[in-house]
C-alpha positions as CSV (number, residue, x, y, z in Angstrom):
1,X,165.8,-25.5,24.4
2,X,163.4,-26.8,26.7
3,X,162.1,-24.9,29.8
4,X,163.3,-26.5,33.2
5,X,160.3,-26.5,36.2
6,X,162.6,-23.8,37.3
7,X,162.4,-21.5,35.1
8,X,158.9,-22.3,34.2
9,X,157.8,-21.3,38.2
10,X,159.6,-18.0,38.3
11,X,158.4,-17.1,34.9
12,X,154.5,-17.9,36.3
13,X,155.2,-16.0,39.2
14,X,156.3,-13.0,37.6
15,X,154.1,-13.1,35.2
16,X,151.0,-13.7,37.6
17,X,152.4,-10.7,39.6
18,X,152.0,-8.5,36.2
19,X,148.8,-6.4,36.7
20,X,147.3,-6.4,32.8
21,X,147.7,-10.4,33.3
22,X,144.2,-11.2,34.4
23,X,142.5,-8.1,32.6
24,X,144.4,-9.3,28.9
25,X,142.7,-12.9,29.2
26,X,139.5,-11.8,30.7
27,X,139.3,-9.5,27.8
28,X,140.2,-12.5,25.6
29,X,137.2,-14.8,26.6
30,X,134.9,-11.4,27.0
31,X,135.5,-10.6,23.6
32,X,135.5,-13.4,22.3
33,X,132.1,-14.6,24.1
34,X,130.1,-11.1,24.0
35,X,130.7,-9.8,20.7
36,X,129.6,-13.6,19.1
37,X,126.6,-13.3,21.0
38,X,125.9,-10.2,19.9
39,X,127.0,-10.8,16.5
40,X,124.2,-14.0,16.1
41,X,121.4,-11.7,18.3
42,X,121.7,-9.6,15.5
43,X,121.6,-12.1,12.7
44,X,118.3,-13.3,11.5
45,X,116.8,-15.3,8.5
46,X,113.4,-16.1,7.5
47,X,114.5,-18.8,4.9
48,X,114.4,-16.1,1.9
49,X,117.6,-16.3,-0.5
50,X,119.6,-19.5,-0.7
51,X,118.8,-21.8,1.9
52,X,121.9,-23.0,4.5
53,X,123.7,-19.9,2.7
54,X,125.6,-18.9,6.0
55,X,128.3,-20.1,8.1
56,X,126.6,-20.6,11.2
57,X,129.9,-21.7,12.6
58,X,131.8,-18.1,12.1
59,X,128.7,-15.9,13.0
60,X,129.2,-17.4,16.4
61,X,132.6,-17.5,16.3
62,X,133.1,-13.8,14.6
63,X,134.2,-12.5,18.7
64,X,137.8,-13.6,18.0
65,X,138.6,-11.3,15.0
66,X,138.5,-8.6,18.2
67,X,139.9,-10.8,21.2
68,X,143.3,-11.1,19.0
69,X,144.2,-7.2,19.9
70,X,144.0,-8.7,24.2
71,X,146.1,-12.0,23.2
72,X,148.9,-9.4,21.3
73,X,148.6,-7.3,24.3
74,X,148.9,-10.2,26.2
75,X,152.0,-11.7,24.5
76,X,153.5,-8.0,24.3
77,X,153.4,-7.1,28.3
78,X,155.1,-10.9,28.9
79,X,158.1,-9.8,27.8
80,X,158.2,-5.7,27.5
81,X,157.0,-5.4,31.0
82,X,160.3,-6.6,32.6
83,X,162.2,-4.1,29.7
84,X,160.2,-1.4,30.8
85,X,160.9,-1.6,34.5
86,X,164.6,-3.1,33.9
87,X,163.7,-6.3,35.9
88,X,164.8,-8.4,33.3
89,X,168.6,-8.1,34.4
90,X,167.9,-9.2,37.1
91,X,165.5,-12.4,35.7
92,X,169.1,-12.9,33.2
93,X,171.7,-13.0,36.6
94,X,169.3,-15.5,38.3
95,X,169.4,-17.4,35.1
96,X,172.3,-17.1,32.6
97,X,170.5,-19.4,30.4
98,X,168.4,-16.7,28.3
99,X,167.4,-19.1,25.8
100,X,165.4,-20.8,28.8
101,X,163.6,-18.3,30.2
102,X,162.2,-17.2,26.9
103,X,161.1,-20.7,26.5
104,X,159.6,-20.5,30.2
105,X,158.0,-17.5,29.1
106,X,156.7,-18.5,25.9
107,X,155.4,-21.4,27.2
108,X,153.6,-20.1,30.1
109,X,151.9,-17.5,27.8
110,X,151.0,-20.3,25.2
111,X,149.3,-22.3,28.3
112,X,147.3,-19.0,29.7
113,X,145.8,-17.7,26.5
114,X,144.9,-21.6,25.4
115,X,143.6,-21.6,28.5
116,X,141.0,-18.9,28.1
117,X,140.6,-19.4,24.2
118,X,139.8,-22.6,24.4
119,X,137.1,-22.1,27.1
120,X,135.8,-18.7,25.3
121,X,135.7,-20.6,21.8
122,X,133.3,-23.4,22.8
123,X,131.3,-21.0,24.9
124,X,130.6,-18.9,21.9
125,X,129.8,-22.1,20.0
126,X,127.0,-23.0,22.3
127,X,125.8,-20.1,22.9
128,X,125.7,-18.7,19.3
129,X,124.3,-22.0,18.7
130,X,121.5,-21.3,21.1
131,X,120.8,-17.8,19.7
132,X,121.1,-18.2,15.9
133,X,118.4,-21.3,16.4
134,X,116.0,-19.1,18.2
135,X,116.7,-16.4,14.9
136,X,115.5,-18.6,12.2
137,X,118.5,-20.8,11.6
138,X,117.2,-24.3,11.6
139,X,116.1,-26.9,10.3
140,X,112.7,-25.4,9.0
141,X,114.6,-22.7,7.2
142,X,117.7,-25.1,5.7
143,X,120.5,-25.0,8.0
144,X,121.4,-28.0,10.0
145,X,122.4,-28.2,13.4
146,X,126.1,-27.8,13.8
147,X,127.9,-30.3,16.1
148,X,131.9,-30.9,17.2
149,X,131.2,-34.3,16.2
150,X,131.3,-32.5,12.2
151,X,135.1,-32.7,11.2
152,X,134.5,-29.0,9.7
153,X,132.6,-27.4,12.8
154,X,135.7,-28.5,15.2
155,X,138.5,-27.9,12.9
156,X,136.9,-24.1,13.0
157,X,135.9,-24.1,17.1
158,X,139.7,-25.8,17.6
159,X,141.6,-23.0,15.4
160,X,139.2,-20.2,17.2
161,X,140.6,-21.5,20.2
162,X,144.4,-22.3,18.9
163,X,144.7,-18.9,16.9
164,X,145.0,-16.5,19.8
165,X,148.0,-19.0,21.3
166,X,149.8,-18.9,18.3
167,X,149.2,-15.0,18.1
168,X,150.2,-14.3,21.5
169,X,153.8,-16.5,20.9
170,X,154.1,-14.0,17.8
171,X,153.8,-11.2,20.2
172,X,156.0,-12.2,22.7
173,X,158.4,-12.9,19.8
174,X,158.4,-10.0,18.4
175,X,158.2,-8.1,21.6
176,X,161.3,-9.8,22.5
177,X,162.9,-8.4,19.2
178,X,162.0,-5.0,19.7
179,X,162.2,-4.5,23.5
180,X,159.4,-1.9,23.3
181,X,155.7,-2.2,24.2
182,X,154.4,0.8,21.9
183,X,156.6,-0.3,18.7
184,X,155.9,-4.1,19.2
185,X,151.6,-3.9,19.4
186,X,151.7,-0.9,16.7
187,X,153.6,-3.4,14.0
188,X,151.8,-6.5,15.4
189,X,148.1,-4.3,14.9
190,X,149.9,-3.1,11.7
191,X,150.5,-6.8,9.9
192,X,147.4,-8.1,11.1
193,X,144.6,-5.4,10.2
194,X,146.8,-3.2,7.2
195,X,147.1,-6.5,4.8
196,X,142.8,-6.4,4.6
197,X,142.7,-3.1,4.0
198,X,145.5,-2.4,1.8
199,X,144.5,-5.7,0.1
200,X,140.7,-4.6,-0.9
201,X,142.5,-1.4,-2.4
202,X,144.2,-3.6,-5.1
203,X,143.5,-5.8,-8.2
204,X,141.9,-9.6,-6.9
205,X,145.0,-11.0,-7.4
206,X,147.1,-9.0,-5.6
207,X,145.2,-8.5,-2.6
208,X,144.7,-12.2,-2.0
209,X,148.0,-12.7,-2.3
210,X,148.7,-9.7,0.2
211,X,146.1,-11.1,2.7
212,X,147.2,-14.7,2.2
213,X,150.6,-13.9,3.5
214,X,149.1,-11.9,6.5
215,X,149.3,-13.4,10.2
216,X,145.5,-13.0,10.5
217,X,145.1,-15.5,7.6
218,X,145.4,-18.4,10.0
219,X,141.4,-16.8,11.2
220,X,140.1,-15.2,8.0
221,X,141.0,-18.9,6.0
222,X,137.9,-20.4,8.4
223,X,135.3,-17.8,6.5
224,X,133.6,-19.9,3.9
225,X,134.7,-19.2,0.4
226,X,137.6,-17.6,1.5
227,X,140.7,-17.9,-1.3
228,X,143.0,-19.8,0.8
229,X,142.3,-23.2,2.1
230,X,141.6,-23.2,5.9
231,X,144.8,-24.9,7.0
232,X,147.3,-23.1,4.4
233,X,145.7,-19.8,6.5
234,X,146.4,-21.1,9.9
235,X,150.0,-22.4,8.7
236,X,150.8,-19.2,7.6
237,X,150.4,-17.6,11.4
238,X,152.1,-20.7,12.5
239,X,155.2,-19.7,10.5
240,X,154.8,-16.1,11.7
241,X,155.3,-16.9,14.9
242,X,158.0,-19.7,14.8
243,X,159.8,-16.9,12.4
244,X,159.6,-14.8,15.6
245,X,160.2,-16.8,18.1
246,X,163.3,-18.3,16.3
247,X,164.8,-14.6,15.4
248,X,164.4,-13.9,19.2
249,X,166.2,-16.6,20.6
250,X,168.7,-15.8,18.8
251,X,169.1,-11.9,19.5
252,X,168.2,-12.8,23.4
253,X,172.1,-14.2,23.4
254,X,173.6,-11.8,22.0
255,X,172.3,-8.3,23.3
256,X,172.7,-6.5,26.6
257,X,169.8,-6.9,28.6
């Protein structure tokens, strides 16, 4: 069901008027931003070993493996905040149509966190970019100068920036299913970080197969010579979160608010 300009406004207001709002994206881009900057400061080469052996790409984009805990935060207080507080009866008598707010809300999330991903991503591009030259990766030393004009440097700066959107719609599914902020970020933290841990615990086999099926596969497929091809990973968190979002529409009709 598509979200009318109506519900659309009243979900942006409310959701403007929620106080982690500004602090869950600025955390997103911070995140994002600092910890690639700090991740290529710290990277250096001096042209020993395999020449053009590292993804260049990732080091600068590495910030987003952390920002993903602010954009399920993000996608978690959208929806439990009004359970919390019990304002959501009231959002369901101004509009019956339940089915259209969560769209409202989903959609207004999706917009915000593209938003600030998309900006943090390319920032972290450049400015990796700018450091890891400085660092020894250039020319001189093998490794050509990445540019978004390179089919395989955007599709990894475009899914850096798309991943936390498709996250946060996850969260806000789920969050929707569950009604409770604690339980919803403890099972979203839960299926994104357990699968990598659980999975290096286990035959080769197995564990791929465990972190292939994993919501943060849509991320870790962009590492180079990763097992799964890059946009199998991100189709798998694609599915995750239509799987949410679908389960919740339907439950939003047919529970007490």
């Amino acid at each position: 069901m598509i979200a009318t300009t109506h519900a659309l406004r009243a979900e942006w207001t409310k959701l403007r008027s929620v106080r982690g709002t500004p602090a869950a994206l600025l955390a997103l881009a911070g995140l994002t931003i600092a910890l690639g900057a700090v991740s290529c400061a710290t990277s250096h080469t001096e042209g020993f070993g395999n020449a053009g052996d590292e993804d260049v790409v990732m080091l600068s984009l590495v910030g987003v493996y952390f920002a993903q805990v602010a954009a399920v935060a993000f996608g978690v207080l959208a929806v439990c905040s009004e359970y919390a507080t019990g304002t959501i009866r009231t959002t369901f008598a101004a509009n019956p149509r339940r089915r259209e707010v969560l769209a409202a809300k989903t959609a207004i999330v999706g917009g915000l966190v593209l938003g600030a991903a998309a900006l943090a991503a390319l920032a972290s591009f450049y400015i990796g970019q700018a450091i890891l030259r400085t660092n020894g990766y250039n020319a001189g030393n093998g490794y050509t100068t990445p540019s978004l004009g390179d089919a395989d440097t955007l599709r990894k700066v475009a899914i850096a920036a798309a991943y936390p959107v498709i996250l946060a719609v996850l969260s806000l599914g789920l969050a929707a299913i569950v009604r409770n902020t604690a339980t919803a970020i403890s099972v979203l933290l839960g299926l994104l970080f357990v699968p990598y841990i659980v999975g290096g615990l286990l035959p080769e086999s197995l564990g791929h197969a465990i972190e292939e099926a994993a919501p943060m596969a849509g991320i870790a497929a962009q590492e180079r010579g990763a097992p799964m091809a890059p946009w199998a990973g991100f189709g798998v968190t694609v599915a995750w979160a239509v799987a949410a979002l679908v389960v919740a529409l339907w439950l939003v009709r047919r529970r007490d608010a």
